[in-house]
C-alpha positions as CSV (number, residue, x, y, z in Angstrom):
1,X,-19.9,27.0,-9.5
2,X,-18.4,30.5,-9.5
3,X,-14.8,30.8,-10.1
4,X,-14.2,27.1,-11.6
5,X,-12.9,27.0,-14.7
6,X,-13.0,24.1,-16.9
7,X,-11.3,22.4,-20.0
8,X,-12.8,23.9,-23.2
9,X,-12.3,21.0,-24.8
10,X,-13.0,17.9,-22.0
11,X,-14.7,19.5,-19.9
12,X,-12.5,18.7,-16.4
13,X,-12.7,21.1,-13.9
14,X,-8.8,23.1,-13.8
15,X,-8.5,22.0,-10.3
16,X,-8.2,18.2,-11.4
17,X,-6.0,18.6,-14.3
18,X,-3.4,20.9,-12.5
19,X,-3.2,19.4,-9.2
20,X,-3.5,15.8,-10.0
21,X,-1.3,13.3,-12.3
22,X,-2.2,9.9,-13.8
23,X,1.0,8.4,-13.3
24,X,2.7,5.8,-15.6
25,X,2.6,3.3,-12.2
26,X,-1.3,3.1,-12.1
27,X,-1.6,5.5,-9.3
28,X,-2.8,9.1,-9.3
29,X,-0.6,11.6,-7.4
30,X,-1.3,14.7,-6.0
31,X,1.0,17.0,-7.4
32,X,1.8,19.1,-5.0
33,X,2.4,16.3,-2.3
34,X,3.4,13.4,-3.9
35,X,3.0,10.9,-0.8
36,X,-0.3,11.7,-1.1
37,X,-2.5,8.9,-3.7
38,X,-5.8,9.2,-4.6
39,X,-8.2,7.2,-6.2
40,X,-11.1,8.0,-8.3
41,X,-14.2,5.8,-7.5
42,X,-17.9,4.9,-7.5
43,X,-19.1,6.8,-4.6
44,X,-21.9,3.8,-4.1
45,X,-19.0,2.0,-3.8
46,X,-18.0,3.4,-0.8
47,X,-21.3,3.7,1.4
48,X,-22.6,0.8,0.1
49,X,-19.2,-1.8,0.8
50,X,-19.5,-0.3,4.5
51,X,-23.3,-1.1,4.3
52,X,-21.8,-4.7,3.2
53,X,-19.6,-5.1,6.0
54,X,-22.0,-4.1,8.4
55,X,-24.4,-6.9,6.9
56,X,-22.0,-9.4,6.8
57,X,-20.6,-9.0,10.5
58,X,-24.4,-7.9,11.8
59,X,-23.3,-5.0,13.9
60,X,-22.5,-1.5,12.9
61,X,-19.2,0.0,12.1
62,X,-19.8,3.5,11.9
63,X,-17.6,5.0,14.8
64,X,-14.4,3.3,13.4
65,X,-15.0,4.5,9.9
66,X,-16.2,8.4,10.9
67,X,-13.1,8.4,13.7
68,X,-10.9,6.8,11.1
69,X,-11.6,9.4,8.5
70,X,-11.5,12.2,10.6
71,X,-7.9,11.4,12.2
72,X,-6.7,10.7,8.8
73,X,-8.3,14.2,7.6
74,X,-6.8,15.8,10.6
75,X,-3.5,14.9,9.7
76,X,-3.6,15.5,6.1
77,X,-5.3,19.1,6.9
78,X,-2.0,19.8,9.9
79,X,0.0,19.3,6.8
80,X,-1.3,21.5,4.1
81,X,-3.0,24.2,5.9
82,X,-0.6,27.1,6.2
83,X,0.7,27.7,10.2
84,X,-0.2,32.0,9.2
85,X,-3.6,30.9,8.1
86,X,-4.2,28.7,11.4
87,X,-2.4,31.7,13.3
88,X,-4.6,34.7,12.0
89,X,-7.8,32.1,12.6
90,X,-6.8,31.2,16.5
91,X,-5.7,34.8,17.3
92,X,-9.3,35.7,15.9
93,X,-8.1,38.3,13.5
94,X,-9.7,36.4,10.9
95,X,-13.7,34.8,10.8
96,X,-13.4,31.2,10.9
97,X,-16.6,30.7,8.8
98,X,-15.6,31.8,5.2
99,X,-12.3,29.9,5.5
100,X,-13.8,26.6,6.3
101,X,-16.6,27.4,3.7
102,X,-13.6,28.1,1.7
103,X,-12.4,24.6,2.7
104,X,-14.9,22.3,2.3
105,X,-16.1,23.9,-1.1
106,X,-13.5,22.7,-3.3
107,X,-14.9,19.1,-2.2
108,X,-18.0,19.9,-5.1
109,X,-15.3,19.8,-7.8
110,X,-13.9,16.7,-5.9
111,X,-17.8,15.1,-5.8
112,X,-18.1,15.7,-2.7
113,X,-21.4,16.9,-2.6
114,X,-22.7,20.8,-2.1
115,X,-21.1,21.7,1.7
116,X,-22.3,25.0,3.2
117,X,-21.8,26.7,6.4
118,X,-25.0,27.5,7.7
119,X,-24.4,28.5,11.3
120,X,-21.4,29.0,13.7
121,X,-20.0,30.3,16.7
122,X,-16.3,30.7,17.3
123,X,-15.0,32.1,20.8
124,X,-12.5,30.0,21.9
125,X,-15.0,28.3,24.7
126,X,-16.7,25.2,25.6
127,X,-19.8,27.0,23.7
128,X,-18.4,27.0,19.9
129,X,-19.7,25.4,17.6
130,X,-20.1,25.1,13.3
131,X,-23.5,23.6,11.5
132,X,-22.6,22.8,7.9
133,X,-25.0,21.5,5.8
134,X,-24.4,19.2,3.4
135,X,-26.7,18.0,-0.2
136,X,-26.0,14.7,-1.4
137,X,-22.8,13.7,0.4
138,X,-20.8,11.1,-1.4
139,X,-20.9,9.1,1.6
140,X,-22.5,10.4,5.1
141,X,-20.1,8.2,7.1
142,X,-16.9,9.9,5.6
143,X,-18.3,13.1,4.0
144,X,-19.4,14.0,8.2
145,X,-15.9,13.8,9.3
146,X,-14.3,16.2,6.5
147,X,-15.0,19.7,8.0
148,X,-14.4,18.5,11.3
149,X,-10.9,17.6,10.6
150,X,-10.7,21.0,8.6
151,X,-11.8,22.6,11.7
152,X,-9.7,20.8,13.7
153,X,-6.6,21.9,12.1
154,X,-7.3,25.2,11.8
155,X,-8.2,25.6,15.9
156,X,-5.9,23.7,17.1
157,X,-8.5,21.5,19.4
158,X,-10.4,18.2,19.5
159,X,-14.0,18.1,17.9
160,X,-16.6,15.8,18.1
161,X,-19.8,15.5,15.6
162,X,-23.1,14.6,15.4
163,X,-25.0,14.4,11.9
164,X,-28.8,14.0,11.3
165,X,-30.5,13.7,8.0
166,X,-33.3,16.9,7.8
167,X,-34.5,16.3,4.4
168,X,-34.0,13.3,1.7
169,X,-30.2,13.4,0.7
170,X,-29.4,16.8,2.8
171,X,-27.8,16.6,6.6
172,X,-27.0,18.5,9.1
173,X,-23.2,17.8,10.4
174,X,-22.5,20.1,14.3
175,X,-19.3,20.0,15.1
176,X,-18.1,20.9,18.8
177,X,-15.6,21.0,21.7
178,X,-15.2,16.9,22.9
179,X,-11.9,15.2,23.9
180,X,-11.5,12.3,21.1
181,X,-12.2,8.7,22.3
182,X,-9.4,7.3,24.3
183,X,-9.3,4.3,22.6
184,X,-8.3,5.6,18.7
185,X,-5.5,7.9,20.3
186,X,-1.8,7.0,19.2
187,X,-3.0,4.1,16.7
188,X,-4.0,5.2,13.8
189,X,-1.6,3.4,10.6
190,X,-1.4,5.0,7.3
191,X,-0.1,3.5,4.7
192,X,2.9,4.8,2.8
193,X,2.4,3.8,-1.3
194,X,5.7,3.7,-3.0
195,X,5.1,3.5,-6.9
196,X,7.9,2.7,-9.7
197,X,7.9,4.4,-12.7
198,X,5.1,1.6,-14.6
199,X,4.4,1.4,-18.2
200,X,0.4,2.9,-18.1
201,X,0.2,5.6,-20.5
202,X,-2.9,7.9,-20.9
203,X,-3.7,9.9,-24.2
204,X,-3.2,13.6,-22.6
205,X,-6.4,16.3,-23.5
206,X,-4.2,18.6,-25.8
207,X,-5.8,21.6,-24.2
208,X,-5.7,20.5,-20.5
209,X,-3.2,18.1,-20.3
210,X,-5.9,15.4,-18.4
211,X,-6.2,11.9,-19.7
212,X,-8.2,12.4,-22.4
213,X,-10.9,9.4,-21.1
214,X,-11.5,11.8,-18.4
215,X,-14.1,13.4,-20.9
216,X,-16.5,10.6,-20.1
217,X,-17.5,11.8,-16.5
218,X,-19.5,14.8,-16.4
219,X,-19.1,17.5,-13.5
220,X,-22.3,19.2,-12.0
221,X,-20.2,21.9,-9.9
222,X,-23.3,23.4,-8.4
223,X,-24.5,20.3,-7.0
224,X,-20.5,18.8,-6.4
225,X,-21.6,15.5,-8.5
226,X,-19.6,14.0,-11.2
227,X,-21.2,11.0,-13.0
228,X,-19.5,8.3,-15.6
229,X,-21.4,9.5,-18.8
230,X,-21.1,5.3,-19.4
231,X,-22.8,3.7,-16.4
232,X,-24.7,7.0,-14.6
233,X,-23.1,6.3,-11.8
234,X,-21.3,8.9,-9.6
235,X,-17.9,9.2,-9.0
236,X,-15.3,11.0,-6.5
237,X,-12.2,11.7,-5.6
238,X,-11.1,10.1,-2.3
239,X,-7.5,8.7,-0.8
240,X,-7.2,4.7,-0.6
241,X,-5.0,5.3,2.7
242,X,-8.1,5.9,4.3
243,X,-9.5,3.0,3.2
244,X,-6.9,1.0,4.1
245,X,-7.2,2.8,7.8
246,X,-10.6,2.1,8.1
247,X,-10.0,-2.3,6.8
248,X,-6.7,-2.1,9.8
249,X,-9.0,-0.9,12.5
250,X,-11.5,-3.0,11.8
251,X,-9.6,-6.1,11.9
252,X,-7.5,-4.7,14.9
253,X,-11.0,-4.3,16.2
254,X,-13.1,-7.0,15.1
255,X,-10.5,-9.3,14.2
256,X,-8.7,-11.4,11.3
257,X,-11.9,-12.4,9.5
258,X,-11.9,-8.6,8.0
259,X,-10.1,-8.7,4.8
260,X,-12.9,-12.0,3.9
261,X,-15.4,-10.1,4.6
262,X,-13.9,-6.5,2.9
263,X,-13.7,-9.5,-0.3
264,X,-16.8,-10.7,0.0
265,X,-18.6,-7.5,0.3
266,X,-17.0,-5.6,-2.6
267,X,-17.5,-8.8,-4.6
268,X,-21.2,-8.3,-4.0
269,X,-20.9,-5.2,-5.5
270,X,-19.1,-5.8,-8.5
271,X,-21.1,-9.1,-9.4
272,X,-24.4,-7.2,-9.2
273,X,-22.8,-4.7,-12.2
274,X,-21.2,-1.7,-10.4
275,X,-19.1,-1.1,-13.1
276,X,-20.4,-2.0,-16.7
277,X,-17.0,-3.4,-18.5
278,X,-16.8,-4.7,-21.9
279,X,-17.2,-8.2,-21.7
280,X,-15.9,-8.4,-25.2
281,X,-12.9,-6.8,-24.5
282,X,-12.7,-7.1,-20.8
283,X,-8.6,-7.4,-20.4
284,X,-8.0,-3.8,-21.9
285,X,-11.3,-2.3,-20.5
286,X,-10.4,-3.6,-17.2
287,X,-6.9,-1.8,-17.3
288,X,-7.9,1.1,-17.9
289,X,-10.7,1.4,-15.7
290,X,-8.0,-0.1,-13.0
291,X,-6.0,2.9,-14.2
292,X,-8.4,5.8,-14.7
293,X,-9.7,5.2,-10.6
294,X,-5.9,5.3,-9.7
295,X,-6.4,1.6,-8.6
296,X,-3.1,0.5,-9.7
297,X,-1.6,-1.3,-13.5
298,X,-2.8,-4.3,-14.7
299,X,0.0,-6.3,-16.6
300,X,-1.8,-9.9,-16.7
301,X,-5.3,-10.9,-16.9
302,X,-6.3,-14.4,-17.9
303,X,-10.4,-15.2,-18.1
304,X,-12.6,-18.1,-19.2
305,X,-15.3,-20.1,-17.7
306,X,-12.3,-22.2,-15.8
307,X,-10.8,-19.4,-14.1
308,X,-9.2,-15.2,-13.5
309,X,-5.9,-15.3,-12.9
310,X,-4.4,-11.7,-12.7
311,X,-1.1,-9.8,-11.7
312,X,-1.1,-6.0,-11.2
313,X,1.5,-3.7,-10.2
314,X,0.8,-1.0,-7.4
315,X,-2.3,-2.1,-6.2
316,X,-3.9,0.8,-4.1
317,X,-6.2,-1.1,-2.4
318,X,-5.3,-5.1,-2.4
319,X,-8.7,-6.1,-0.6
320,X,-11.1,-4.0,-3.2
321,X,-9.1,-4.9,-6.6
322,X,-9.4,-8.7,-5.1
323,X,-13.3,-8.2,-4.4
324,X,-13.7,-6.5,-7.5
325,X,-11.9,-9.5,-9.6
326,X,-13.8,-12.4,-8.0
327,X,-17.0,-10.3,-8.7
328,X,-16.1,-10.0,-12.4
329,X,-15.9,-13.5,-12.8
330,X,-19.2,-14.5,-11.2
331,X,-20.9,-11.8,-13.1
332,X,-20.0,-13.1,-17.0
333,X,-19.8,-16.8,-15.7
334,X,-22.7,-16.8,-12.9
335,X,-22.2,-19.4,-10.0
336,X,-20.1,-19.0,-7.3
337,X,-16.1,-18.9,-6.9
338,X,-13.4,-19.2,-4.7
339,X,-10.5,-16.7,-4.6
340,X,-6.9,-16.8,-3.6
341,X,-4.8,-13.9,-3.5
342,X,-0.8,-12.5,-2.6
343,X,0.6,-8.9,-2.1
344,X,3.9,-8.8,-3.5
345,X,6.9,-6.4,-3.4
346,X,6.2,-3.1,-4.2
347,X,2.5,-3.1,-3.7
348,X,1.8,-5.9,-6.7
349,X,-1.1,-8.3,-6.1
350,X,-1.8,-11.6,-7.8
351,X,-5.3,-13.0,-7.5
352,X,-6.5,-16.2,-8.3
353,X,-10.5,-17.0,-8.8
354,X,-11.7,-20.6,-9.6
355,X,-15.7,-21.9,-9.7
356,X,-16.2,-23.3,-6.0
């Protein structure tokens, strides 16, 4: 990709190393925003614990997660969009197309997937409407929503979408004039992560400043894939909050049965190998895998055939890390568990796994 530059040394795109920081609390925070957390994750783990969900429960869940996403997007894109930029694009005195390519290209060094404009029409009436195709999204579900809250923000007015897959792994997302559903309005919760200063410390890439494990993910910028050089699996860059959204609407939707079935499903996930940790040396692996995805500090793991017991400070999301820990177990002690679990003060989690 054009224009990227990347460690000489690592091999992290400058985008990642300058605007984000592996804090000492487990957390990575966007630099120039601090409120803002992301995490850095399997994308299978994403489309496939929504594909979970959906199994579990036996009914779709895709309009909560794409108008989830979207709204969350919205907001974040109100915030960091400049008001001259969204001036100059409403008063038409600048073409609407190369900023949102602008926009949504920066998600390939994220792992987005390769976004491209493809068509538009932008005249203020009930007629407009943007085509952006899309190669290899890291998940359809949220990746579909990400221009359209770009292009929200930037108009000022309510989209709605439509997607539809035109070859293997490439889509077609429309965006156009529609009043959002009545029913999301004036609801959507976000949570606010507050982090202490924590004791996680990476070794920094003395040319970049990155942690220097960071070097074990490869970036394909043309294509907007990174992939753990360790497992082959792809990776991106994504914010827990919406996560956490998507899990509260759900349950405000579907009911109090969500964060068992949010467990059960990532458990799946984790048991059938997602993420390839030392078994040998599985405390200190699993910290700084914990760490490196932003998923919060580990300070206590205990594991045998009788039992996990773990305590971890700054948990970005509580119902993953707990699905994730009962799936460890079952996958280096087989059988099937149990799993207790507490959120604490200032985001900590305790979980509990015993053989059922």
């Amino acid at each position: 990709m054009q224009g990227v530059k990347t460690c000489p040394r690592c091999g992290v795109p400058e985008y990642i190393a300058t605007e984000h920081l592996w804090h000492p609390s487990g957390f990575i925070v966007q630099r120039r925003d601090p409120r803002h957390i992301i995490i850095f994750i399997e994308s299978e783990n994403l489309e496939a614990l929504f594909r979970g969900i959906e199994e579990i429960l036996g009914m779709s869940i895709e309009r909560i997660v794409v108008n989830t996403r979207r709204r969350a997007a919205r907001a974040y894109m109100d915030r960091v969009i400049p008001e001259a930029l969204k001036e100059q694009v409403r008063e038409g005195t600048l073409e609407i197309g190369p900023v949102i390519q602008g926009m949504v290209g920066i998600g390939r060094v994220l792992g987005y997937g390769r976004f491209e404009v493809a068509d538009y029409r932008m005249r203020g009436d009930d007629g407009d409407y943007i085509i952006i195709r899309v190669e290899k999204p890291y998940s359809i579900l949220l990746g579909c929503a990400d221009p359209v809250a770009a292009l929200e923000a930037l108009v000022g007015r309510e989209m709605g979408l439509s997607y539809r897959e035109v070859s293997p792994e490439v889509y077609e997302i429309k965006a156009f004039p529609q009043p959002h559903p009545e029913e999301f309005k004036g609801r959507l919760t976000m949570r606010k992560y507050a982090y202490p200063e924590g004791d996680f410390r990476f070794r920094p890439c003395p040319r970049c400043g990155a942690p220097e494990e960071l070097a074990d993910f490869a970036w394909d910028l043309e294509r907007g894939l990174i992939h753990n050089r360790r497992t082959g699996k792809r990776m991106v860059f994504f914010a827990p909050s919406v996560m956490e959204a998507v899990f509260g609407e759900l349950e405000r939707e579907l009911g109090e049965t969500i964060p068992e079935v949010v467990i059960e499903a990532q458990k799946r996930l984790t048991a059938a190998g997602l993420y390839g940790l030392d078994r040998e040396n599985a405390r200190q692996d699993l910290r700084e895998q914990l760490a490196i995805r932003g998923l919060g500090n580990l300070k206590e793991l205990s594991l045998g055939e009788k039992g996990l017991s773990l305590f971890m400070e700054n948990a970005a999301v509580p119902l993953m890390v707990v699905g994730m820990a009962q799936g460890l177990y079952e996958a280096l002690h087989g059988g099937t568990s149990r799993v207790e679990w507490s959120a604490g003060e200032g985001d900590s989690l305790s979980v509990e796994v015993k053989p059922a």
